[in-house]
N, C-alpha and C positions, 0 to 999 in steps of 0.2 A: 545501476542494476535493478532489475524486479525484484520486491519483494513475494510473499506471501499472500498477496491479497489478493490475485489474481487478475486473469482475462480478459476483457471481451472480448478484442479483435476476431470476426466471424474465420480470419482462416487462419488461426492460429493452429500449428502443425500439433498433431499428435504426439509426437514424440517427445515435445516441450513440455505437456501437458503429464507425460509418462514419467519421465526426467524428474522434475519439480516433484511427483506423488513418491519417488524414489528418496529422493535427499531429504526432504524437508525438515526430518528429524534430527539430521547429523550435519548437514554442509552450516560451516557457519554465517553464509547472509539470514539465510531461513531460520536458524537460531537464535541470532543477534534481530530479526526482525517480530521472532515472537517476544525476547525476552524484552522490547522496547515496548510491545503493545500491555504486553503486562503489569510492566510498569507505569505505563501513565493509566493504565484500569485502576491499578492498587490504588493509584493517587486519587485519583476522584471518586472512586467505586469504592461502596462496601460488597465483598462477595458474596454470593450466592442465593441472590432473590431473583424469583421466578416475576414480580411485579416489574421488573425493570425488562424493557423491551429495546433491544441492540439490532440493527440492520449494516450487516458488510454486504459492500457496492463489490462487485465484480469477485465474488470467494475462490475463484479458481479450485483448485481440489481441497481445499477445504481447512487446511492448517490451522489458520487463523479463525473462520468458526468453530471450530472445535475448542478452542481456546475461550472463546468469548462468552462459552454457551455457561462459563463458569461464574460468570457476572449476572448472567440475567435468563430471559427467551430468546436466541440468537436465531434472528432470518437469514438467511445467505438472496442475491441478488446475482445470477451469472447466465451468462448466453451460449456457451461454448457446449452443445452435450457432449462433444467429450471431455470436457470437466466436471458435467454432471454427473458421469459414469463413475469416478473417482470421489464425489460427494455422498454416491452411494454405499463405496465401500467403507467409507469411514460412516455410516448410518446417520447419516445428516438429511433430513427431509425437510425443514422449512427453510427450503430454495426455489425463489419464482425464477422461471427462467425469463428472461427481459434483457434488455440492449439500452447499454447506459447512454447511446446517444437519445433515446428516448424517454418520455417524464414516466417520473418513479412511480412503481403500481402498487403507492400505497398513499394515505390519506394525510391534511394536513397533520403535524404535529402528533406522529405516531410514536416517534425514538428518540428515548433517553440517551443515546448516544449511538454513533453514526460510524465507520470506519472506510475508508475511501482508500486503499492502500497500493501504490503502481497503478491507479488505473485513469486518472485524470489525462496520462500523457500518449493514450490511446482513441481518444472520444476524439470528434471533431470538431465538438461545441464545447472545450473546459469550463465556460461562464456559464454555460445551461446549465450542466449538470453540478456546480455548486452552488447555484439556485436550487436547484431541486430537494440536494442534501439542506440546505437551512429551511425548505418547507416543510418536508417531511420529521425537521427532527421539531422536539420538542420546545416551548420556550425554557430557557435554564439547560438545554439539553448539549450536551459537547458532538463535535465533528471533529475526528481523526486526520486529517492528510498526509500521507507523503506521495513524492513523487522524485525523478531520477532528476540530477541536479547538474547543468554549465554543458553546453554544446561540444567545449574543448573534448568531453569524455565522451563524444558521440563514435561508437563503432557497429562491429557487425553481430556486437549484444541488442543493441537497437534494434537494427535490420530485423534479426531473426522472431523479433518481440512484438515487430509493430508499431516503435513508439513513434509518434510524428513530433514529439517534442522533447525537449528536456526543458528545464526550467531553472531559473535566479529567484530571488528573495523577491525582487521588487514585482519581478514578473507575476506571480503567483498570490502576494497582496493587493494590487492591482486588481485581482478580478475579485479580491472580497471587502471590499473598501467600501461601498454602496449597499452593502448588505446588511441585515437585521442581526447580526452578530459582532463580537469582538474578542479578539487575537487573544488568545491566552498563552500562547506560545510559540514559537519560532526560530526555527534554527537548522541548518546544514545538520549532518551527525556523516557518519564514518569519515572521519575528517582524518584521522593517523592514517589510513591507508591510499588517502587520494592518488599519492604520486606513484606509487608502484601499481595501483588499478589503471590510473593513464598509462602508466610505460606498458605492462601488459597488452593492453588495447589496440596502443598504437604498433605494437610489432605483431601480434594479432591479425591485424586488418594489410599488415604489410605481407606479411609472409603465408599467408592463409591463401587458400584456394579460392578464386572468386565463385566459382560454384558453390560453394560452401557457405552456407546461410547457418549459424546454430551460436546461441545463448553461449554466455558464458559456464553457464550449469552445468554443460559436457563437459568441460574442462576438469579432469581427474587431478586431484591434488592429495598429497602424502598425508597418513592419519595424523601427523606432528603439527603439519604447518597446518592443518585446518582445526586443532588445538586451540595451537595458534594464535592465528586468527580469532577464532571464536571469544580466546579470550581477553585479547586486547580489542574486538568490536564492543563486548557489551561492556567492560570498565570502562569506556566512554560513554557509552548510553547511561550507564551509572552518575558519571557526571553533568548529562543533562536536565537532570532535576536541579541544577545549580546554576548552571552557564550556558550561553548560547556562543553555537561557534561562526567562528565568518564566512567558513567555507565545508564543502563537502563534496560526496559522492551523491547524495541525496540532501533531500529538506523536509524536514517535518515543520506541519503548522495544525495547531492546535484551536480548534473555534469554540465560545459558547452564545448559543443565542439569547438574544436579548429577554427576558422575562416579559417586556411591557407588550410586546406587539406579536401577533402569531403571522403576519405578511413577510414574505422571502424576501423585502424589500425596505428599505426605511421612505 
């Protein structure tokens, strides 16, 4: 599933965009995907310095900046204007608009930390653009990733999203292996819901209109079960400050760049 973090894909439909600026504050992926980003901030971040400078890769409407701007000066990065329409209702202005398949329009070693979130599995070039995120961040400085995780859970959440991949463990370290950084973290997370999100899916994609192109997001779920949810996703994110798990619906990885060398590259 997409998080929070938004966009690029250039045709990505309006109503997704409308949808996601809808739920964000109640549905619990977009809960359970703030209440993860928070807490790996609280963990390396002391709050609320204006000297600490944060750039999110692809911000879609804006949730997850809005969150971040609590840490530091929070840039946003997104292509979609109609996701920028939606950054402005939340009064969010330091957004370049830019296309992540393209190098990032800002200079070496500008951010203290980076956040990349759903959007790796939209670009064409995923190894460009995590080069780009270890130029542009600082040395010492962290890089956020997640991204949607095992082909098995490919449906017409995908389709509607754009994603041209999903991605494994090994898949995903693989393109940062070579690089001037090193893994602070790594691990699958909504792991308790994997199998009832695959059943879902897969009846989903069965029974569903082929015409019918739309995210999971439309799917109307009772105020109990999104509860729920919401609270057995983030008591597991809870216990990823502890454990890594073997599998998921997603995979968070956690980078910081090397101190010694400012090159995207060893």
């Amino acid at each position: 599933m997409v998080g929070s973090g938004g966009i690029t894909h250039k045709s990505m439909e309006n109503d997704e965009y409308a949808i996601m600026y809808q739920i964000e504050q109640t549905h619990w992926w977009f809960v359970g995907k703030q209440f993860l980003i928070k807490s790996i901030l609280r963990r390396l971040y002391a709050k609320g310095t204006k000297e600490r400078n944060i750039l999110d890769i692809g911000c879609g409407t804006g949730i997850i900046l809005k969150l971040l701007s609590g840490f530091g000066t929070a840039y946003g990065m997104e292509l979609s204007p109609e996701a920028i329409q939606f950054l402005g209702r939340r009064d969010l202005k330091l957004v370049v608009r830019s296309d992540a398949n393209a190098p990032i329009a800002f200079r070496n070693n500008s951010f203290s930390a980076i956040t990349c979130l759903d959007v790796l599995e939209h670009v064409d070039n995923d190894f460009f653009l995590i080069k780009e995120l270890v130029r542009v961040c600082k040395p010492g400085g962290h890089i956020i990733i997640t991204v949607p995780a095992f082909n098995v859970l490919w449906s017409v959440h995908d389709d509607a999203l754009h994603h041209r991949r999903r991605y494994t463990r090994n898949r995903l370290l693989e393109k940062v292996d070579q690089l001037n950084c090193k893994v602070i973290k790594s691990s699958y997370y909504n792991t308790a819901l994997i199998l009832p999100i695959l059943v879902v899916r897969k009846l989903k994609r069965l029974f569903s209109k082929k015409q019918v192109v739309r995210s999971d997001f439309f799917m109307r779920i009772p105020r109990w079960l999104n509860a729920l949810l919401t609270f057995l996703f983030t008591s597991e994110i809870c216990c990823l400050q502890f454990l890594s798990f073997p599998f998921g619906v997603s995979f968070l990885l956690i980078l910081q760049k090397w101190k010694g060398n400012t090159d995207a590259s060893r």
